[in-house]
MIDOSE-1310 file (N, C-alpha, C; in nm, 2 decimals, decimal comma, always signed):
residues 281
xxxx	+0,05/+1,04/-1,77/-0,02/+0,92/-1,71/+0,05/+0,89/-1,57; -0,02/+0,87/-1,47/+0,03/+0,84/-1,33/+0,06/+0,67/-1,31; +0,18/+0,64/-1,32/+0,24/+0,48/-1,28/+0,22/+0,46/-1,15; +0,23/+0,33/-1,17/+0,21/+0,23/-1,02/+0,30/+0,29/-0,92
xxxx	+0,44/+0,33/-0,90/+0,53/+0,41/-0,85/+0,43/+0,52/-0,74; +0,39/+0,55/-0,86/+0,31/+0,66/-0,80/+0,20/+0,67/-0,73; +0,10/+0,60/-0,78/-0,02/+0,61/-0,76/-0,04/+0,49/-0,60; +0,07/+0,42/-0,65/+0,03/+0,34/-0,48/+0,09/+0,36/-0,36
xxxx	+0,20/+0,46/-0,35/+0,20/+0,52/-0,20/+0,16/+0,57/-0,19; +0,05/+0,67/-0,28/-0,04/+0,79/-0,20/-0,17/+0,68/-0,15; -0,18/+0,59/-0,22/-0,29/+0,51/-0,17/-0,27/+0,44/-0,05; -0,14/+0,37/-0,03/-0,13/+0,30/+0,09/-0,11/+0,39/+0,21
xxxx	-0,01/+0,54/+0,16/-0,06/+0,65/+0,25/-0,21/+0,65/+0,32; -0,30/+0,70/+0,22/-0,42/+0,77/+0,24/-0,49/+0,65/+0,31; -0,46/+0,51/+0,35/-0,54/+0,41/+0,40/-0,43/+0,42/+0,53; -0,39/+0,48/+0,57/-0,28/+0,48/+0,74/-0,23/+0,39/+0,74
xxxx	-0,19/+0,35/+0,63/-0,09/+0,18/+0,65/+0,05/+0,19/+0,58; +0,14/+0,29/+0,57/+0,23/+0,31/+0,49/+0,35/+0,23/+0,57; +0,38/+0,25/+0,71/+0,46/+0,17/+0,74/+0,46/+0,03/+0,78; +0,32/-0,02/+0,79/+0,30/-0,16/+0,81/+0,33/-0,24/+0,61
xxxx	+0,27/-0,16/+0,54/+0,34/-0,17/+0,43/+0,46/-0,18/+0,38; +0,57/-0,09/+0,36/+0,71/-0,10/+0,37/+0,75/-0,20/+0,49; +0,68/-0,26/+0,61/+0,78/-0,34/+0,69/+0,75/-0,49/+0,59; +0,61/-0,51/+0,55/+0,59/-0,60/+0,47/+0,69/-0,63/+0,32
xxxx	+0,69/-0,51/+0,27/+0,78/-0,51/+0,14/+0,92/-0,57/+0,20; +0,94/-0,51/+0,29/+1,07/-0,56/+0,31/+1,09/-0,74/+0,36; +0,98/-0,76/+0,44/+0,98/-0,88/+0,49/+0,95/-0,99/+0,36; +0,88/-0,96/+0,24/+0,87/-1,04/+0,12/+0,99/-1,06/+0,04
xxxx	+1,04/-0,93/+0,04/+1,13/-0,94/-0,05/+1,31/-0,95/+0,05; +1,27/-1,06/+0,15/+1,42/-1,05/+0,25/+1,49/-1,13/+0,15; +1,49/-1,17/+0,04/+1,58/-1,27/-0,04/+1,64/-1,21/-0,14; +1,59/-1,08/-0,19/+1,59/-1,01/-0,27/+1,70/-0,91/-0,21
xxxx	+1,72/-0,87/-0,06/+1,77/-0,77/+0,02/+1,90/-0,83/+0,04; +1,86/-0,93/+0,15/+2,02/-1,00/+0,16/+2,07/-1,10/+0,06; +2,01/-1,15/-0,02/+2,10/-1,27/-0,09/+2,02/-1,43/-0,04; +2,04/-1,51/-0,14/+2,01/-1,64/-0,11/+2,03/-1,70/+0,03
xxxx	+2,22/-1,69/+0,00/+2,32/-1,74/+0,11/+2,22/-1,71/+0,26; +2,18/-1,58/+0,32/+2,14/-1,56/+0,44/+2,02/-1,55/+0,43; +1,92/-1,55/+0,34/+1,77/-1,61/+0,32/+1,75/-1,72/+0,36; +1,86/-1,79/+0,34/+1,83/-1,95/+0,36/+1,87/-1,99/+0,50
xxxx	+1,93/-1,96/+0,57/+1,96/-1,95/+0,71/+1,86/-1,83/+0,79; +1,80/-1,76/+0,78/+1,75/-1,62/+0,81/+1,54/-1,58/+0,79; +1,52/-1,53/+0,88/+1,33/-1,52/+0,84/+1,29/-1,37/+0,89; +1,31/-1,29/+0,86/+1,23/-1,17/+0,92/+1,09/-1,17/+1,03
xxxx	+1,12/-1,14/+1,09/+1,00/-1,20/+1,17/+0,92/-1,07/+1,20; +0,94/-0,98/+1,25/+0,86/-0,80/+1,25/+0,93/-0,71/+1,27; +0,85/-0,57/+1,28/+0,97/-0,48/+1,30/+0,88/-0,38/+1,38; +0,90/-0,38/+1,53/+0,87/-0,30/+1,65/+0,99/-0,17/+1,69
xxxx	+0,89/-0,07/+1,70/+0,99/+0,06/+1,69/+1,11/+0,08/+1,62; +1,08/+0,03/+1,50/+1,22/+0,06/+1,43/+1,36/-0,07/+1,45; +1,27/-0,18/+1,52/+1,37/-0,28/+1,53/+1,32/-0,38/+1,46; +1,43/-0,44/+1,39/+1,38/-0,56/+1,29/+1,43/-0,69/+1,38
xxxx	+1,31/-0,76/+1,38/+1,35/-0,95/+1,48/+1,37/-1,04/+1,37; +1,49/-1,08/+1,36/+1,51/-1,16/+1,27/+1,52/-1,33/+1,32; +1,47/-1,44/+1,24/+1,51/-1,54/+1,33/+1,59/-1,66/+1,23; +1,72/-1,66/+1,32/+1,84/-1,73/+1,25/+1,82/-1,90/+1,25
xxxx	+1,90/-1,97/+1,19/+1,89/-2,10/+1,23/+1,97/-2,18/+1,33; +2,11/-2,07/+1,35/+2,14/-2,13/+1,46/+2,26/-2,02/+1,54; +2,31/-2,08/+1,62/+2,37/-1,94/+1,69/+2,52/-1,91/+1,61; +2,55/-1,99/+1,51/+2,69/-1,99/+1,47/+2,66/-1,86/+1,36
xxxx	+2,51/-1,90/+1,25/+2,50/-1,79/+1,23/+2,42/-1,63/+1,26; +2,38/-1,66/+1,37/+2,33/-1,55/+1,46/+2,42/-1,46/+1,49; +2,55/-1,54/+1,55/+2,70/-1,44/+1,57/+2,70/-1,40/+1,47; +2,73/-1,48/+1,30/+2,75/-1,42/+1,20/+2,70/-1,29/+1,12
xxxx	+2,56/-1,33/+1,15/+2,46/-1,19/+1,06/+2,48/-1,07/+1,19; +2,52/-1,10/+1,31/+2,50/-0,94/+1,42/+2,63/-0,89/+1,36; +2,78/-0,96/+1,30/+2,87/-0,90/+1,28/+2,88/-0,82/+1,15; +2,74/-0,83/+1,04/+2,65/-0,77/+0,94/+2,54/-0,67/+0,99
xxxx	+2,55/-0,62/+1,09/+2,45/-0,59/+1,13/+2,40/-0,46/+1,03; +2,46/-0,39/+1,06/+2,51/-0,22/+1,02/+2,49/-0,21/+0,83; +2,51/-0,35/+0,79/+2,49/-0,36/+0,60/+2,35/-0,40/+0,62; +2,33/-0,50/+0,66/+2,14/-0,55/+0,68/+2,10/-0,44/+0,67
xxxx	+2,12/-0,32/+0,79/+2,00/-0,26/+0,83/+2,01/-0,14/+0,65; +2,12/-0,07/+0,66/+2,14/+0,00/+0,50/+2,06/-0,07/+0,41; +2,10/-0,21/+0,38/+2,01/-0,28/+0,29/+1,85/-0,28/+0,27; +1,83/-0,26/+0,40/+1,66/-0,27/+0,42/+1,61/-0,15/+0,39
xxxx	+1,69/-0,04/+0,46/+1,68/+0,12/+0,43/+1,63/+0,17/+0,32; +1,75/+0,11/+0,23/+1,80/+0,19/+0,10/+1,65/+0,10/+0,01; +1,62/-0,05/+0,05/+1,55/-0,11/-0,04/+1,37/-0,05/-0,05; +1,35/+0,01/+0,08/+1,19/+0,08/+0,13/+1,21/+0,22/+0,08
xxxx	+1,35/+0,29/+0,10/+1,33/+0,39/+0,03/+1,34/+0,54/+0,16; +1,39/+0,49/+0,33/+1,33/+0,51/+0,44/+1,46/+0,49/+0,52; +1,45/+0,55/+0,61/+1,50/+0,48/+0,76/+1,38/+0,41/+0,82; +1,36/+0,33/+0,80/+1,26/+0,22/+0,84/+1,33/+0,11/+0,99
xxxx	+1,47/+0,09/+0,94/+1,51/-0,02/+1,07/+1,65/+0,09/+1,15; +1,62/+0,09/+1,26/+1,76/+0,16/+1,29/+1,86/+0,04/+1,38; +1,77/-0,11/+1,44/+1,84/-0,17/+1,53/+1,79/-0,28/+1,42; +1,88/-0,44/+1,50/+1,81/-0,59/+1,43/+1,88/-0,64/+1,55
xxxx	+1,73/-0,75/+1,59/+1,77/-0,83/+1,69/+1,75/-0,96/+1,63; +1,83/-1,07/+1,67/+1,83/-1,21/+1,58/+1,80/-1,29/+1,74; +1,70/-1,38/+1,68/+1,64/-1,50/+1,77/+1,67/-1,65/+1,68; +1,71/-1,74/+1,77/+1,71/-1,82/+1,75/+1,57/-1,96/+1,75
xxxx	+1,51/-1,90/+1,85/+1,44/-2,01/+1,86/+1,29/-2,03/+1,82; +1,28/-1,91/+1,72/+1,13/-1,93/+1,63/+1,18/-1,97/+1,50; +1,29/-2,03/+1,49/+1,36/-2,02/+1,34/+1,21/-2,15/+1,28; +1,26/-2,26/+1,36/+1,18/-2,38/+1,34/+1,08/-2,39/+1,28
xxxx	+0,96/-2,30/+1,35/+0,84/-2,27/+1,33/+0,82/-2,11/+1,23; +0,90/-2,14/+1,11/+0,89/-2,03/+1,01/+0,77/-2,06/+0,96; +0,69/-2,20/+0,91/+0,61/-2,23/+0,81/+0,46/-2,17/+0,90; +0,36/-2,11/+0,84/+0,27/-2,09/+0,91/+0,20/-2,24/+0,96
xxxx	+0,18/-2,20/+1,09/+0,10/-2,34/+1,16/-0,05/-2,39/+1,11; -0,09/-2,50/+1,13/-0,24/-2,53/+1,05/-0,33/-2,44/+1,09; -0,33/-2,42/+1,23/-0,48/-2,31/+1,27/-0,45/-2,18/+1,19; -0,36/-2,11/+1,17/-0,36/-2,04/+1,14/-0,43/-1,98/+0,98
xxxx	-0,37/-2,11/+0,94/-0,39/-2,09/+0,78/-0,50/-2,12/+0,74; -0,56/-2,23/+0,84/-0,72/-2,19/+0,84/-0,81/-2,09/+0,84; -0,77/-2,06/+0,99/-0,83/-1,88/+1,01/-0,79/-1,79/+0,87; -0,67/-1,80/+0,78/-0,68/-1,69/+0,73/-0,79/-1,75/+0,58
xxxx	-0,80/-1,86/+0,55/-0,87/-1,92/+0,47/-1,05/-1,84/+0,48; -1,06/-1,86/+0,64/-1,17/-1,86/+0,68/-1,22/-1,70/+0,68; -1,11/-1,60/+0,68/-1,12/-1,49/+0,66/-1,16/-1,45/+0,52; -1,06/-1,50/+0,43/-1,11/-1,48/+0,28/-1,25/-1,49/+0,24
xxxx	-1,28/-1,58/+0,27/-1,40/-1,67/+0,26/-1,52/-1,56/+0,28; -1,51/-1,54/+0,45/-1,61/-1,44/+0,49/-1,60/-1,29/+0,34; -1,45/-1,24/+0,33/-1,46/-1,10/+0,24/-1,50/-1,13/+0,13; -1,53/-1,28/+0,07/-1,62/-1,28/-0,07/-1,73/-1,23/-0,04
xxxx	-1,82/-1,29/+0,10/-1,95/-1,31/+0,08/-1,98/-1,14/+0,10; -1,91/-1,07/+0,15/-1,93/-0,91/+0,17/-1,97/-0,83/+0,08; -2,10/-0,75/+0,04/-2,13/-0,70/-0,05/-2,12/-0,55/-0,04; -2,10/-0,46/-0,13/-2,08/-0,34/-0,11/-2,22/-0,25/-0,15
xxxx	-2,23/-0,13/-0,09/-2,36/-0,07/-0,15/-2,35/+0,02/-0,25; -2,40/+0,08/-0,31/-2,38/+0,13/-0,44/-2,31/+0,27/-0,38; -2,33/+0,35/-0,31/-2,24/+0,46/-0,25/-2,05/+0,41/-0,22; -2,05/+0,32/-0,19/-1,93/+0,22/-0,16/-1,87/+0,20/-0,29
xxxx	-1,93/+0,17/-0,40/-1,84/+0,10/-0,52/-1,85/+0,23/-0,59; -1,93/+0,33/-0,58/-1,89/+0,48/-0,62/-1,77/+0,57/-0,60; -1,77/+0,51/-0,44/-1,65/+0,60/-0,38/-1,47/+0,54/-0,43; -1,49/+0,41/-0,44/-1,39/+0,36/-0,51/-1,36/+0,38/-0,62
xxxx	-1,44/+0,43/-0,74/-1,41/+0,46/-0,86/-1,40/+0,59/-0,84; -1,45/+0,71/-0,76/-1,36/+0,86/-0,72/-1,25/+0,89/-0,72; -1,21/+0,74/-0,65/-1,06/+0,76/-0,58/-0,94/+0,73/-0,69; -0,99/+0,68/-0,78/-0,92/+0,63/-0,95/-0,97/+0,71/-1,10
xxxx	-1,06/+0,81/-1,03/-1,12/+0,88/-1,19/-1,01/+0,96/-1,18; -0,90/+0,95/-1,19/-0,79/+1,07/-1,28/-0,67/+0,99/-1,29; -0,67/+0,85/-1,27/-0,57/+0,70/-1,31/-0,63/+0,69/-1,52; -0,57/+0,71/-1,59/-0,60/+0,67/-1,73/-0,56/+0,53/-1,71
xxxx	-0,49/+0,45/-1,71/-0,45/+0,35/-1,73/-0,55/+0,27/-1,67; -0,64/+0,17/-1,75/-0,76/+0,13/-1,72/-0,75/+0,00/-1,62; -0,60/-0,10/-1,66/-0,59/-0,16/-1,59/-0,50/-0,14/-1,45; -0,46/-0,05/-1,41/-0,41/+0,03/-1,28/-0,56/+0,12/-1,23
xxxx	-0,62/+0,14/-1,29/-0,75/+0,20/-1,29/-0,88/+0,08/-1,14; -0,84/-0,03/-1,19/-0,94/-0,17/-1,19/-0,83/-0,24/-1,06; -0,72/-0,25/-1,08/-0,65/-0,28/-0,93/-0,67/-0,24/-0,82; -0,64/-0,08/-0,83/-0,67/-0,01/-0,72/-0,81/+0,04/-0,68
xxxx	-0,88/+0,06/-0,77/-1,02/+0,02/-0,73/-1,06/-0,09/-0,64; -1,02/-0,21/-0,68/-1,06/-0,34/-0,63/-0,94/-0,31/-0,51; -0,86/-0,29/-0,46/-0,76/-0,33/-0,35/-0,87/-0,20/-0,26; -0,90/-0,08/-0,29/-0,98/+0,02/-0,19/-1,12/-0,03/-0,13
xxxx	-1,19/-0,11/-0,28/-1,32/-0,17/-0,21/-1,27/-0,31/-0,11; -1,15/-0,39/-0,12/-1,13/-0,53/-0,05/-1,12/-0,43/+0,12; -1,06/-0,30/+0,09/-1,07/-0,26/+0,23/-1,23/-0,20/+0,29; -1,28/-0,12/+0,21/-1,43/-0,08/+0,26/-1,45/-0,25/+0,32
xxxx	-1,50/-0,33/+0,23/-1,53/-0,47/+0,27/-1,45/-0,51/+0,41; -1,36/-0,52/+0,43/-1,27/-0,57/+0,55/-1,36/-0,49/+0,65; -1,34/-0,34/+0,67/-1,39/-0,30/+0,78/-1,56/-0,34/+0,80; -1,66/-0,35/+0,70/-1,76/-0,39/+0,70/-1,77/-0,54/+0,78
xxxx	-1,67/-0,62/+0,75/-1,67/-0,77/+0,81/-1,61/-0,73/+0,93; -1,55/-0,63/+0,96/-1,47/-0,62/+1,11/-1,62/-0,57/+1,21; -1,69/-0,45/+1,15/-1,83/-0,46/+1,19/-1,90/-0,56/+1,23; -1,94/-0,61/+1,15/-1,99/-0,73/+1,15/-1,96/-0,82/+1,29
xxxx	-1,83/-0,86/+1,28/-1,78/-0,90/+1,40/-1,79/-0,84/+1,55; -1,89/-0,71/+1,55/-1,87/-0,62/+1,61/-1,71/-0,57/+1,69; -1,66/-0,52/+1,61/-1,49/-0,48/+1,59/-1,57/-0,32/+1,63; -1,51/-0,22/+1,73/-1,55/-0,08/+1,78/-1,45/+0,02/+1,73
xxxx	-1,46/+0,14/+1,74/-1,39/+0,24/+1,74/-1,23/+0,23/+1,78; -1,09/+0,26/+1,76/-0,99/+0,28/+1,86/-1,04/+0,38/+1,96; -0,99/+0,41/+2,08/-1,00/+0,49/+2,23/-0,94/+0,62/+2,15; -0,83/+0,64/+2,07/-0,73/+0,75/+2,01/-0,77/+0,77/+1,90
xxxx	-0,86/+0,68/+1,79/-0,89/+0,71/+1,66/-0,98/+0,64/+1,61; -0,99/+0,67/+1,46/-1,11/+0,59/+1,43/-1,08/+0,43/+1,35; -0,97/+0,39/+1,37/-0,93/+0,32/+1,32/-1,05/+0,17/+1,40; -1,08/+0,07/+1,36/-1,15/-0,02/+1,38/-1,03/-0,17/+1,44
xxxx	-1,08/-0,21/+1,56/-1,03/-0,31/+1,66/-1,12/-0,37/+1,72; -1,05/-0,53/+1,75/-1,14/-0,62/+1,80/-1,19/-0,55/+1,92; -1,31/-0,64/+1,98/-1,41/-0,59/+2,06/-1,30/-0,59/+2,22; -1,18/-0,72/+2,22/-1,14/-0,71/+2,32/-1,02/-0,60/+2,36
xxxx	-0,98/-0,56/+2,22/-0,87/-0,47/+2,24/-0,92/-0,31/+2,27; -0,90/-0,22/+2,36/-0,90/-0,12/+2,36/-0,87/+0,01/+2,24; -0,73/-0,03/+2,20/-0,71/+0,04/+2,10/-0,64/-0,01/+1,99; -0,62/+0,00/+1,90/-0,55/-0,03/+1,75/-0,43/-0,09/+1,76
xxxx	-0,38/-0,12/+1,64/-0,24/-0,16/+1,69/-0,15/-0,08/+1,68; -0,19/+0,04/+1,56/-0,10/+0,14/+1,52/-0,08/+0,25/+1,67; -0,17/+0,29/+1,76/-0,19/+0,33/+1,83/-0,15/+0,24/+2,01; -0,14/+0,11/+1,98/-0,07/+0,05/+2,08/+0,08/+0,09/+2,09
xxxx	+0,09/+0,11/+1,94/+0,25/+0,09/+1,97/+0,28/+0,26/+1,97; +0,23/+0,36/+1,92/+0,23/+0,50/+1,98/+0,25/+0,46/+2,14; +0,10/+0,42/+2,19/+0,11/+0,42/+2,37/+0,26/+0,41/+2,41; +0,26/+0,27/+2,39/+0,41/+0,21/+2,40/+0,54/+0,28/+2,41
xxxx	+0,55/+0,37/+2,27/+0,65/+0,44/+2,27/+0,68/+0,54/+2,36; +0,55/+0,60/+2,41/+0,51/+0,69/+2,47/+0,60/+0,64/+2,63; +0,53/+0,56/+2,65/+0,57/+0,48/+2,79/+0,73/+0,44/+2,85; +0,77/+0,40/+2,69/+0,93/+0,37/+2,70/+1,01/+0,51/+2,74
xxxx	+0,94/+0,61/+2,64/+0,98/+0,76/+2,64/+1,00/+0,81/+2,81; +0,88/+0,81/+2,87/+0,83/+0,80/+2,99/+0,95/+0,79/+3,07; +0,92/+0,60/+3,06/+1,04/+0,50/+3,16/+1,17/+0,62/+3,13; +1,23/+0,59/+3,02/+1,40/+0,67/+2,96/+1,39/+0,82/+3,05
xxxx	+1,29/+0,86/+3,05/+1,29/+1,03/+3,11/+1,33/+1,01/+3,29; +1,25/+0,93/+3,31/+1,26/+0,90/+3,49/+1,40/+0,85/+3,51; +1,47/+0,72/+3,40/+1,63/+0,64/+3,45/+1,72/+0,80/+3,43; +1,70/+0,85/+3,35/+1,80/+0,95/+3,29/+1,84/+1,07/+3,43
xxxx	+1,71/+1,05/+3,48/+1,73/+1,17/+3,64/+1,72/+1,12/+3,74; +1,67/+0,97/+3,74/+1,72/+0,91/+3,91/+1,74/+0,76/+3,84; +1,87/+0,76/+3,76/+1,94/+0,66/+3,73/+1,92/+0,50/+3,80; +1,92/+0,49/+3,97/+1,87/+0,40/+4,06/+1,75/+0,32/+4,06
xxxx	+1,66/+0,38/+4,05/+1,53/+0,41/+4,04/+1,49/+0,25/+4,00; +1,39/+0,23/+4,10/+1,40/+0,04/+4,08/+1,25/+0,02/+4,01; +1,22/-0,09/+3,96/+1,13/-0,08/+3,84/+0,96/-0,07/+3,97; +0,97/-0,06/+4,06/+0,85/-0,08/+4,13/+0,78/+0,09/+4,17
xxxx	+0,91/+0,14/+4,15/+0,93/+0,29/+4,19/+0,88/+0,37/+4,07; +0,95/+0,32/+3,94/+0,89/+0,36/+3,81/+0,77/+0,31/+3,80; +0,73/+0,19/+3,84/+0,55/+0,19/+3,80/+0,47/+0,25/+3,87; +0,50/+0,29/+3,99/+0,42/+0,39/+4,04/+0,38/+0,54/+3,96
xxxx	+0,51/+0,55/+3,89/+0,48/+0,69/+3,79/+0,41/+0,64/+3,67; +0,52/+0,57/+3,59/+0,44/+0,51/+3,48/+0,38/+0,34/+3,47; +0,25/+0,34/+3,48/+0,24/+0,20/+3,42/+0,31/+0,11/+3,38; +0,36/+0,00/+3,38/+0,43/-0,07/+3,27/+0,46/-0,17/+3,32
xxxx	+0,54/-0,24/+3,25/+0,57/-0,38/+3,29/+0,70/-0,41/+3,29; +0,78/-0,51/+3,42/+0,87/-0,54/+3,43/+0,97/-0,56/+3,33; +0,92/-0,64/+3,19/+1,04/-0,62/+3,08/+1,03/-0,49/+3,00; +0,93/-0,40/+3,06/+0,99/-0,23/+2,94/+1,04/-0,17/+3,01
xxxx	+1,05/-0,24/+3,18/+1,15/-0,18/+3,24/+1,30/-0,19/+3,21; +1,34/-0,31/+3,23/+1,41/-0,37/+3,18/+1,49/-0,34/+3,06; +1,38/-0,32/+2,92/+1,44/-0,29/+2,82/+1,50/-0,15/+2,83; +1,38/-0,05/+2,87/+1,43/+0,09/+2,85/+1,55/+0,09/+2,89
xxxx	+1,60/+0,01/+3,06/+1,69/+0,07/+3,07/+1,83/-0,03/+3,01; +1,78/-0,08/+2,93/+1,94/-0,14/+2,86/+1,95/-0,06/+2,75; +1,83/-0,05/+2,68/+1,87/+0,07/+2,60/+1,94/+0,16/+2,64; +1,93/+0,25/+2,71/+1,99/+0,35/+2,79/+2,16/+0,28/+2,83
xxxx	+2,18/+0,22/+2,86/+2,28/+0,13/+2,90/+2,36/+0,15/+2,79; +2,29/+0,06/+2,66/+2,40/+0,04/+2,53/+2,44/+0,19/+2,45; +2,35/+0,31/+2,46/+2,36/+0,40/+2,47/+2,49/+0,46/+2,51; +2,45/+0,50/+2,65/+2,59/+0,50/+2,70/+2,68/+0,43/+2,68
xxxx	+2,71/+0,34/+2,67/+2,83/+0,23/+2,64/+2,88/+0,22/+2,55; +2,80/+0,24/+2,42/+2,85/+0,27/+2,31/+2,94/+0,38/+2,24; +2,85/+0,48/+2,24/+2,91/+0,61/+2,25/+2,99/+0,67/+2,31; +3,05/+0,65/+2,46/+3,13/+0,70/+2,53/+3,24/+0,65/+2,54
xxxx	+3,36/+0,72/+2,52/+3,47/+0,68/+2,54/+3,50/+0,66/+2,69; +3,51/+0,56/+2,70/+3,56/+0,51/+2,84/+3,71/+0,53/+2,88; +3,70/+0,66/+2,87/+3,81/+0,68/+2,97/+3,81/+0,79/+3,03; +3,86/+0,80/+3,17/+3,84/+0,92/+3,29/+3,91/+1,03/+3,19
xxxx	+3,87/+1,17/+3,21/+4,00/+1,27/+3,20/+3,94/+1,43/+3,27; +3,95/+1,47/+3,22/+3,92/+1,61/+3,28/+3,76/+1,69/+3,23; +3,73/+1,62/+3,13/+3,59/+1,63/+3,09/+3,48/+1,67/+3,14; +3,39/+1,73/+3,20/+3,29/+1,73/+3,32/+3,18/+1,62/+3,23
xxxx	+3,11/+1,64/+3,09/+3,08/+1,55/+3,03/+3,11/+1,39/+3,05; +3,21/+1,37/+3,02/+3,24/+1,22/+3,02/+3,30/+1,16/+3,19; +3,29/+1,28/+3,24/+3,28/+1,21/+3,38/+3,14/+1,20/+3,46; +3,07/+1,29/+3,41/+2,89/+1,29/+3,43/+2,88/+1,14/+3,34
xxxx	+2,86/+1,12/+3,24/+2,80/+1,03/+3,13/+2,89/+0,87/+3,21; +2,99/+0,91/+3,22/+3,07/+0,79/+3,37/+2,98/+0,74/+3,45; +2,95/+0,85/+3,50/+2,85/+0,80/+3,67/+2,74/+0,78/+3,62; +2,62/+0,79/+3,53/+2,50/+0,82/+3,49/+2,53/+0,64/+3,45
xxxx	+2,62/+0,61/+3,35/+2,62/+0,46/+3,34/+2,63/+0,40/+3,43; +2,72/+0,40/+3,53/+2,76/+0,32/+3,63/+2,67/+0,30/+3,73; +2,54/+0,44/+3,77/+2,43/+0,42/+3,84/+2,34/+0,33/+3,75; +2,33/+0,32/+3,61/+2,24/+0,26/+3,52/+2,26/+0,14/+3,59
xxxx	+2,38/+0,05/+3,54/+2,45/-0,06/+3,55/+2,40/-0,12/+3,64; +2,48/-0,05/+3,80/+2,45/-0,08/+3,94/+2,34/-0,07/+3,97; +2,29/+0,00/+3,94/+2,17/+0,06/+4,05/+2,21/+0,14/+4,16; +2,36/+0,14/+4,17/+2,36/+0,24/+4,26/+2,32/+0,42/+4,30
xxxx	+2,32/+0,46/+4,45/+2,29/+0,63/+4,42/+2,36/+0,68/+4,38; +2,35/+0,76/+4,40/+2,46/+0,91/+4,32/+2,58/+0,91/+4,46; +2,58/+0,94/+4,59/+2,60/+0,93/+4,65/+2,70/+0,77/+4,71; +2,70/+0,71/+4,64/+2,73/+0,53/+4,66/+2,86/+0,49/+4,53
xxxx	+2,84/+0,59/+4,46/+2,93/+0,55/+4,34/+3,09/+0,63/+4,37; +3,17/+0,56/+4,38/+3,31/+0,61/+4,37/+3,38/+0,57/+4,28; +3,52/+0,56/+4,31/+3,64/+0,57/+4,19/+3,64/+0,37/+4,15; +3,66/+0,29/+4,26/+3,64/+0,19/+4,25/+3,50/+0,10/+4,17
xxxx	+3,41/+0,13/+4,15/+3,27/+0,14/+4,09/+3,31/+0,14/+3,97; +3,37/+0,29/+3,93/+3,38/+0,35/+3,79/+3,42/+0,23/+3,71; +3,56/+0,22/+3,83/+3,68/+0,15/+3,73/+3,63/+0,00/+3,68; +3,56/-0,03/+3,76/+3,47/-0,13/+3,77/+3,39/-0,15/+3,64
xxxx	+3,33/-0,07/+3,63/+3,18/-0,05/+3,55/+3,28/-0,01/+3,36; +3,37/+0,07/+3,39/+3,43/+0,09/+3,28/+3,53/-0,06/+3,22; +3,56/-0,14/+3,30/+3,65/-0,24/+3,25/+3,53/-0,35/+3,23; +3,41/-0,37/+3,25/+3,33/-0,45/+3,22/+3,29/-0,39/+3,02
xxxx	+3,24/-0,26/+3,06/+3,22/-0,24/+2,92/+3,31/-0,22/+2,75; +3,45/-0,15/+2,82/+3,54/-0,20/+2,80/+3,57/-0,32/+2,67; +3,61/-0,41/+2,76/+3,53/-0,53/+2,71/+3,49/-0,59/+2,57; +3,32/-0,53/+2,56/+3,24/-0,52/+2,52/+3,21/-0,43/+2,42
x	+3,27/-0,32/+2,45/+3,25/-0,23/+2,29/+3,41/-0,15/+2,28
């Protein structure tokens, strides 16, 4: 007989929602992950490329949980079953606004509402019992049946709404959005990938210069290249020696940093750019 274990990741698989799924498990069960103690101070807020935004209550323990950082993320890992988070960034200032707001809970009220009145056609409530004729367990049988038809229904009411095709897939999005969300954030990645490729071989390279190659916007400028930044900064041992590596991976930061050219960066600069980071890691 096939358990719930089982039978529900191939299902949340086969519906293309496996990781919006596990980011959820994780975000329900954040009390269960960390402990009361930082549940009660702490709110999961999403998780974009592998980064979890957490929002603290205040900055005393915002310092505190980034000095946890490295257990959180294991914790979350080990609990999905995944490398699911590789970074956690902590915000302070949506802590306030944890409780969902009134419009909101309306709209989602008003959503329910609409998926009652949604009826299925007899080909529809067939296909749902296909997807369960080899589940014996009658009431695991009757769950997942009903959770496959609440989705047939969803997209029928996304219809309805005239909700179109994604541009990349067949996934179903509002009329204003181009494409999906699963596939926004592919683009995205794509873009960041992009940005990181261009800082990595003309390090200087000012964000106006990069949009001319890639699209984008001022803060994935920005981001990419602090990424790149903490990258290098982290990993490198900061100190001069005979190396050709760690004196290339020297200058490639120090142009990050600066913005300076390749040509502009000397011994002064280095020493500069190394005693800032230093510091720091």
């Amino acid at each position: 007989m096939e358990q719930v274990k089982e039978i529900l990741p191939q299902m949340v698989s086969s519906l293309g929602i496996n990781q919006n799924y596990k980011t959820q498990l994780a975000i329900f069960n954040w009390e269960k992950i960390v402990g009361k103690d930082i549940a009660a101070q702490s709110s999961p807020l999403s998780v974009e490329y592998n980064v979890l935004f957490i929002s603290v209550n205040n900055s005393v323990w915002c310092h505190h949980l980034s000095m946890m950082k490295a257990d959180i993320i294991f914790k979350v890992n080990q609990f999905v079953g995944e490398p699911l988070i590789k970074d956690i960034r902590f915000r302070t200032e949506h802590f306030k606004n944890k409780t969902i707001d009134d419009d909101q809970a309306e709209e989602d009220i008003n959503i329910a509402r609409e998926l009652r009145r949604v009826k299925l056609n007899v080909n529809e409530v067939n296909s749902a019992k296909q997807i369960v004729k080899n589940v014996e367990e009658e009431k695991l049988q009757y769950k997942i049946a009903n959770l496959y038809q609440k989705h047939l229904a969803f997209n029928k009411l996304k219809k309805a709404k005239e909700w179109h095709k994604c541009e990349k897939c067949d996934t179903l999005c509002p009329k204003e959005s181009q494409y999906c969300s699963v596939c926004k954030i592919e683009l995205k990645q794509e873009r960041y990938a992009a940005i990181r490729k261009i800082l990595l071989e003309v390090p200087w390279v000012t964000y106006a210069e990069v949009n001319s190659y890639v699209s984008c916007t001022a803060d994935e400028y920005i981001d990419a290249k602090l990424t790149l930044i903490r990258i290098f900064a982290s990993n490198l041992k900061l100190d001069k020696g005979e190396d050709n590596d760690v004196n290339i991976n020297l200058m490639t930061l120090t142009m990050l940093f600066t913005g300076a050219k390749h040509d502009e960066v000397n011994e002064k600069l280095i020493n500069k750019t190394i005693a800032k980071f230093r510091r720091k890691y």
